[in-house]
Backbone bond lengths (Angstrom), bond angles and torsions (degrees), N, CA, C in turn:
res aa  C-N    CA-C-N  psi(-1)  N-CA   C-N-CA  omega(-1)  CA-C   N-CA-C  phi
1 X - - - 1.442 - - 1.528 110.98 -
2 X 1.279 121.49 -50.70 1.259 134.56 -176.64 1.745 106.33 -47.40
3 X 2.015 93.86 -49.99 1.853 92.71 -166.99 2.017 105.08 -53.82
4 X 1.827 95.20 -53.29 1.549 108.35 -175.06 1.555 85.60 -45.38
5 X 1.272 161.30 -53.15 1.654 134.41 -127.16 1.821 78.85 -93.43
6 X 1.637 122.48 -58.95 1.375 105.75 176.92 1.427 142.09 -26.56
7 X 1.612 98.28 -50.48 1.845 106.96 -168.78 1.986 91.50 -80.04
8 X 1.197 119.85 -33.05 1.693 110.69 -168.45 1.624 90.80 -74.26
9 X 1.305 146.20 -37.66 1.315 145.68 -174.50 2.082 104.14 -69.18
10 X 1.330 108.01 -33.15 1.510 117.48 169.20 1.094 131.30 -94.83
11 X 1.311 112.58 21.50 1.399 132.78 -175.93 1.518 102.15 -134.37
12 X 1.248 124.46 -27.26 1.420 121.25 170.72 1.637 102.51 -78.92
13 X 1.327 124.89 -42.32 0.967 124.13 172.44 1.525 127.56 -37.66
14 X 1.344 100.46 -68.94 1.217 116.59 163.68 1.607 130.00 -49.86
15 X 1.040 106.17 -28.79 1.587 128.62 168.08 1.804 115.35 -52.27
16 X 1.850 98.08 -54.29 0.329 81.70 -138.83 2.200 100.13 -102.55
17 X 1.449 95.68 15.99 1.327 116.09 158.83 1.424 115.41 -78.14
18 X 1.533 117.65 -46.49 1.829 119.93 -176.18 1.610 100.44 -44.99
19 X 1.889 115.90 -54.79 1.102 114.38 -154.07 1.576 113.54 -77.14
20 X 1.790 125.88 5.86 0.852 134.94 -167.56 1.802 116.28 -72.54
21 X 0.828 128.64 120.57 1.814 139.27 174.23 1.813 104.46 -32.26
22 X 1.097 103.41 115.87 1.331 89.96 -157.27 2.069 89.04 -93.82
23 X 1.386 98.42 156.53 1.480 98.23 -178.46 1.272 132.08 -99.50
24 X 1.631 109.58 136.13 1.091 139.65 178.69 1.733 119.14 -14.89
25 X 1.796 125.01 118.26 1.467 103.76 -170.06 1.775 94.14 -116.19
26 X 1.401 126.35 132.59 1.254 116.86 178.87 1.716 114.58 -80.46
27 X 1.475 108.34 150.30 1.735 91.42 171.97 1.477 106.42 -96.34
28 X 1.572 90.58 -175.06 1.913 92.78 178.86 1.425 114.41 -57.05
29 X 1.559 137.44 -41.92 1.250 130.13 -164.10 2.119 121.18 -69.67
30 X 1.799 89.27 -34.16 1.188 75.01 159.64 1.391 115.30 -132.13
31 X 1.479 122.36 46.35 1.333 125.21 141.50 1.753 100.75 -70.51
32 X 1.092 142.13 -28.76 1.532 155.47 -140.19 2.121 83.26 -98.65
33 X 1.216 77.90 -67.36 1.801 81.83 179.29 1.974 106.30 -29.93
34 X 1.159 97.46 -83.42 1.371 133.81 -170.52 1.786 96.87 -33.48
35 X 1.419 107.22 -52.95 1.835 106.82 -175.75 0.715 106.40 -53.68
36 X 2.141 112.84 -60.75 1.776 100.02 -168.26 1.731 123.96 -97.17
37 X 1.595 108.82 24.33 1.250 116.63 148.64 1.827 110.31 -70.53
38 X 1.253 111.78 -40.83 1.376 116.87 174.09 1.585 122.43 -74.87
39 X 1.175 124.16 -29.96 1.549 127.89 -175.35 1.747 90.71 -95.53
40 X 1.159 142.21 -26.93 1.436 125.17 138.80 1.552 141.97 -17.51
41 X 1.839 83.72 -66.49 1.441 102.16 179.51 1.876 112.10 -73.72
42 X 1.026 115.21 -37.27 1.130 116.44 148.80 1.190 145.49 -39.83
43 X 1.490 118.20 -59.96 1.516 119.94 151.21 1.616 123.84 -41.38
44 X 1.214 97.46 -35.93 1.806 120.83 173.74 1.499 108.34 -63.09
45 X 1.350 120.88 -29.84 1.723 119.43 -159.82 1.607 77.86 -101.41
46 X 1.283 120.02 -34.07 2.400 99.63 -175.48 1.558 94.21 -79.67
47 X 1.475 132.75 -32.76 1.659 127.80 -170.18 1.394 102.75 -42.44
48 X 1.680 107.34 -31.49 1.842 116.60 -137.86 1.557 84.71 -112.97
49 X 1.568 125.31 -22.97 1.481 97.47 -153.45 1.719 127.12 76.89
50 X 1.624 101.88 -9.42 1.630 101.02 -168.79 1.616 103.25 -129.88
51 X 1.293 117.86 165.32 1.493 120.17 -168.83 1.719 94.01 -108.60
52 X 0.937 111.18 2.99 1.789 102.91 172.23 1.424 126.83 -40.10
53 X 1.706 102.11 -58.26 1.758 102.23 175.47 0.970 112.98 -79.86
54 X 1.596 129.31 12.49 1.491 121.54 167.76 2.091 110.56 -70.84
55 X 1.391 98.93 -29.66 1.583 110.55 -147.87 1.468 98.43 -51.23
56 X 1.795 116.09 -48.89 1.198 117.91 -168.58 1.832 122.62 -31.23
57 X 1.099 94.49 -55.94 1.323 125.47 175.46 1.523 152.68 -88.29
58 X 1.605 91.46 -27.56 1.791 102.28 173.13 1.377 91.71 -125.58
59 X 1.758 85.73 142.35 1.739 107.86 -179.79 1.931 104.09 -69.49
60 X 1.151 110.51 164.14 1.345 131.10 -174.39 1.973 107.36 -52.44
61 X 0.942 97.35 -40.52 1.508 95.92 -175.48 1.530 106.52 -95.95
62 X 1.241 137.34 3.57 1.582 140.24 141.77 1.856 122.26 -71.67
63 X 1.534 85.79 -34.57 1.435 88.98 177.66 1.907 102.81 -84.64
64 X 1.137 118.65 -15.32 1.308 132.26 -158.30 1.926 95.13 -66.07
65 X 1.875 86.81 -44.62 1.637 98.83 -173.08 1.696 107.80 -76.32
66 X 1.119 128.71 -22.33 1.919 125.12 -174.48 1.846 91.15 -91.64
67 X 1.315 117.63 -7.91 1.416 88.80 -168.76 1.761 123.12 -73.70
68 X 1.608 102.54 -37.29 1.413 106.22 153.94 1.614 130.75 -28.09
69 X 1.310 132.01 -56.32 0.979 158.44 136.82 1.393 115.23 -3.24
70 X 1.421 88.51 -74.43 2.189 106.76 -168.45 1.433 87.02 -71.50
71 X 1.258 138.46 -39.32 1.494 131.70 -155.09 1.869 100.27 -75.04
72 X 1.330 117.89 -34.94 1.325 115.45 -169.11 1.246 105.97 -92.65
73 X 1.154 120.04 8.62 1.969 118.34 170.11 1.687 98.06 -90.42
74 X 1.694 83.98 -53.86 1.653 86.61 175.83 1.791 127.27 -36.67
75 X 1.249 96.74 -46.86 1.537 105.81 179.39 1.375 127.31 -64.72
76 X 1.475 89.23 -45.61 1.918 95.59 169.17 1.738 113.38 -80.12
77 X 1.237 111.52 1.62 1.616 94.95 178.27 1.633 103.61 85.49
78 X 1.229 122.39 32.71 1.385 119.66 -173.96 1.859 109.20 -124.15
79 X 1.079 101.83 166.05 1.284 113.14 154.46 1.599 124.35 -169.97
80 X 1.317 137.78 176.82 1.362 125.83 -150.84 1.765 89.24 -144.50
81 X 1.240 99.33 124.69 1.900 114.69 -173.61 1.584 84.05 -120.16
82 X 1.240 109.88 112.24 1.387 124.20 136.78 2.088 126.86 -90.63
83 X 1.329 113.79 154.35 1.174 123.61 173.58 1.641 110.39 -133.95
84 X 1.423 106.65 117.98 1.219 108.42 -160.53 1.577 98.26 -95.53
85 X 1.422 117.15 150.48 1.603 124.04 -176.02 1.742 120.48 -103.89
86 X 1.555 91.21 -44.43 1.397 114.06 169.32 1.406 121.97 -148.56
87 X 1.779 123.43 -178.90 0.990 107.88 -169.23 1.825 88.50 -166.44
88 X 1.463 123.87 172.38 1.235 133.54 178.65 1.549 123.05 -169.21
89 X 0.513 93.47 173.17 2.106 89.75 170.35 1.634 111.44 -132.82
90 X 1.161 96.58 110.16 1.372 99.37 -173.00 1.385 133.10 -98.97
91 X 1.147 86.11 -9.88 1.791 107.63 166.04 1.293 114.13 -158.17
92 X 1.469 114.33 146.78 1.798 115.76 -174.68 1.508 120.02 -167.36
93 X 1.631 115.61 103.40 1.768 108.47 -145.04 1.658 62.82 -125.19
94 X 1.374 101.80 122.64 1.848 128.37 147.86 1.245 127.50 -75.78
95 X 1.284 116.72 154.62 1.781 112.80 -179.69 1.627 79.70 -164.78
96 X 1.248 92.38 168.49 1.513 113.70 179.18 1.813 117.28 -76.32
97 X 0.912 117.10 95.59 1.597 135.94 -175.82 1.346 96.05 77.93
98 X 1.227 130.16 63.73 1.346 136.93 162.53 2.001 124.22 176.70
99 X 0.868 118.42 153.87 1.268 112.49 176.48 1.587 117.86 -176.43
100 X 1.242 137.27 152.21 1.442 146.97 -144.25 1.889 96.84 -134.56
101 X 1.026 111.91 138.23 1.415 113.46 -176.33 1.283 115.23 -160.08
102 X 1.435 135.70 137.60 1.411 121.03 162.50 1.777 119.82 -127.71
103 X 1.053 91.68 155.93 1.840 90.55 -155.57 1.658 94.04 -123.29
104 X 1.100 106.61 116.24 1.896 123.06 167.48 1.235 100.16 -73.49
105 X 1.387 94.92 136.13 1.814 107.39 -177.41 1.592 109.63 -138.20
106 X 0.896 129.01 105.88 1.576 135.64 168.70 1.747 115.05 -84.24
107 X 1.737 100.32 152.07 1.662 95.77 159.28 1.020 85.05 143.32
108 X 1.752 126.88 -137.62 1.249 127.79 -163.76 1.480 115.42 -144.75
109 X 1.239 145.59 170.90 1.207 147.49 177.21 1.516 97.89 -150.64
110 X 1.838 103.55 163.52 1.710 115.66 176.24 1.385 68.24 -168.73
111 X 2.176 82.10 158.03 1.466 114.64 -169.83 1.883 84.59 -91.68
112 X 1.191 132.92 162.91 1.607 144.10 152.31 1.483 108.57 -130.48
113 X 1.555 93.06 120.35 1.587 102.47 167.07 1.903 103.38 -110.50
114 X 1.442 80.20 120.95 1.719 91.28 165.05 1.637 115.50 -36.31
115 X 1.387 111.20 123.15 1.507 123.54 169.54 1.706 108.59 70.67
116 X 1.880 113.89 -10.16 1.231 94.94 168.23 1.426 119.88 -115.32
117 X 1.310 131.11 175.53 1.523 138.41 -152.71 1.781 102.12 -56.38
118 X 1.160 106.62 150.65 1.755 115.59 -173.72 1.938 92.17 -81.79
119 X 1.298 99.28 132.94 1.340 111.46 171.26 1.640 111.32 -83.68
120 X 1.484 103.91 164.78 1.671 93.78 167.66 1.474 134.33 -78.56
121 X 1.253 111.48 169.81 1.498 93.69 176.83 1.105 128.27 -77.22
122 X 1.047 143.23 -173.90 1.859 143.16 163.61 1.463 99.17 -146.49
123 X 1.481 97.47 146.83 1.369 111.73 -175.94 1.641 113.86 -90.34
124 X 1.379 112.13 129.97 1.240 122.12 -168.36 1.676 121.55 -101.73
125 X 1.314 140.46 129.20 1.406 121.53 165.90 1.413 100.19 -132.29
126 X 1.543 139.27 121.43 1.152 145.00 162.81 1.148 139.61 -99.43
127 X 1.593 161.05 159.52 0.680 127.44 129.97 2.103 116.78 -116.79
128 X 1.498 91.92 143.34 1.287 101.73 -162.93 1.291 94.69 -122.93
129 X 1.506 118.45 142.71 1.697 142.95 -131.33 1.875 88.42 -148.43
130 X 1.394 93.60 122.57 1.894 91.63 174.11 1.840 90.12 -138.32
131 X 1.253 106.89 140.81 1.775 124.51 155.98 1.387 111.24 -94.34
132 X 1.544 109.27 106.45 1.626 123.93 179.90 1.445 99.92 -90.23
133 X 1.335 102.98 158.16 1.348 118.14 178.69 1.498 127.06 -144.21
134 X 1.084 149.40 83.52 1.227 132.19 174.95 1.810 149.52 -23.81
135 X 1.439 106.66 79.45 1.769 94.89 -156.80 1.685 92.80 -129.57
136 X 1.074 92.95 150.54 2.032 97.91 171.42 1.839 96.03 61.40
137 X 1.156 119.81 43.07 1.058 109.89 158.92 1.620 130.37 79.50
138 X 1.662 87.02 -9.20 1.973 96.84 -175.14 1.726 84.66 -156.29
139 X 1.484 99.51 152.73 1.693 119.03 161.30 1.100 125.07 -58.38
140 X 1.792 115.15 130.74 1.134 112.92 169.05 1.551 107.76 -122.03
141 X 1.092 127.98 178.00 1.442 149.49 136.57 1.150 103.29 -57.34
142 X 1.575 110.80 118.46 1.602 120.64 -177.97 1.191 99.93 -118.97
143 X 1.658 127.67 -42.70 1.435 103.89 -179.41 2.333 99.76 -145.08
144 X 1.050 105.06 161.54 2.071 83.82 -163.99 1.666 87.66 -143.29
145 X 1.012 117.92 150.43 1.357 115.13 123.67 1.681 106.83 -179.95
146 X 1.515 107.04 -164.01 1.593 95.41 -150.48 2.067 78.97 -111.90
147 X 1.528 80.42 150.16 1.658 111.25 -176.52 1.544 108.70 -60.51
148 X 1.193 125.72 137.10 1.777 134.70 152.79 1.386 99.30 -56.15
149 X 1.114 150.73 137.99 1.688 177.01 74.61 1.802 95.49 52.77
150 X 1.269 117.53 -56.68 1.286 118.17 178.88 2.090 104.54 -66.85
151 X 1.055 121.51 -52.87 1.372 109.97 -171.07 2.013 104.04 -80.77
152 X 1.062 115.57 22.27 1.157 122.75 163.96 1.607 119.91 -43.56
153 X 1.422 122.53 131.48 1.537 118.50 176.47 1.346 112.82 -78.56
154 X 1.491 154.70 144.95 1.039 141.19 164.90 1.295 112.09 -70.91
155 X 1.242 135.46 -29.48 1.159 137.58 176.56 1.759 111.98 59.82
């Protein structure tokens, strides 16, 4: 009696994983979308000093990591305007409700201090690496940040 109560309890189990929604895998074109909708919104949260236009898109504990960051521009009266020139995807490994990608970004950036003189620009090329994840029904940015020069992808 005991075995029958086991295998009907491991069979619902099992039941009840097969019948589960299986998750969503993005491809490269709009995993590509999705980054530099996010390395946008990002550039947007240093323009502002604020993590607001991050929310759309990066989960709480990605934004958890830029907030340090946004908080110390804030303090000094600063913020950081980039203008991006180009862009690519240079690497992009999918999995089922998850995926890893990094997106090359060219153009320029300058530091801005509130009320004082606009600095020049400097020319920028990065590459910045985000772990997406599938949660609440749509992609987020789960964890981001931009690559050291040596672990660079050749793409």
């Amino acid at each position: 009696m005991k075995a029958l109560l086991a295998l009907a309890l491991l069979a619902a189990a099992c039941t009840s994983i097969s019948g589960a929604t299986p998750l969503p895998t993005l491809d490269a074109t709009r995993a590509e979308a999705l980054l530099l909708a996010a390395d946008r919104a990002r550039a947007a949260a240093f323009s502002q000093a604020d993590v607001n236009p991050l929310r759309p898109l990066f989960a709480e504990a990605a934004i958890r990591a830029l907030t340090p960051q946004l908080a110390r521009l804030r303090r000094r009266g600063q913020r950081v305007e980039t203008e991006e020139a180009s862009h690519r995807l240079v690497h992009w490994a999918p999995g089922p409700g998850a995926g890893e990608g990094v997106l090359e970004v060219s153009g320029r950036q300058r530091v801005v201090r509130a009320g004082g003189p606009r600095s020049g620009w400097s020319r920028i090329v990065r590459q910045w690496q985000a772990r997406l994840a599938w949660s609440g029904g749509h992609w987020l940015i789960a964890e981001a940040g931009d690559l050291p020069p040596p672990q660079w992808w050749s793409g």
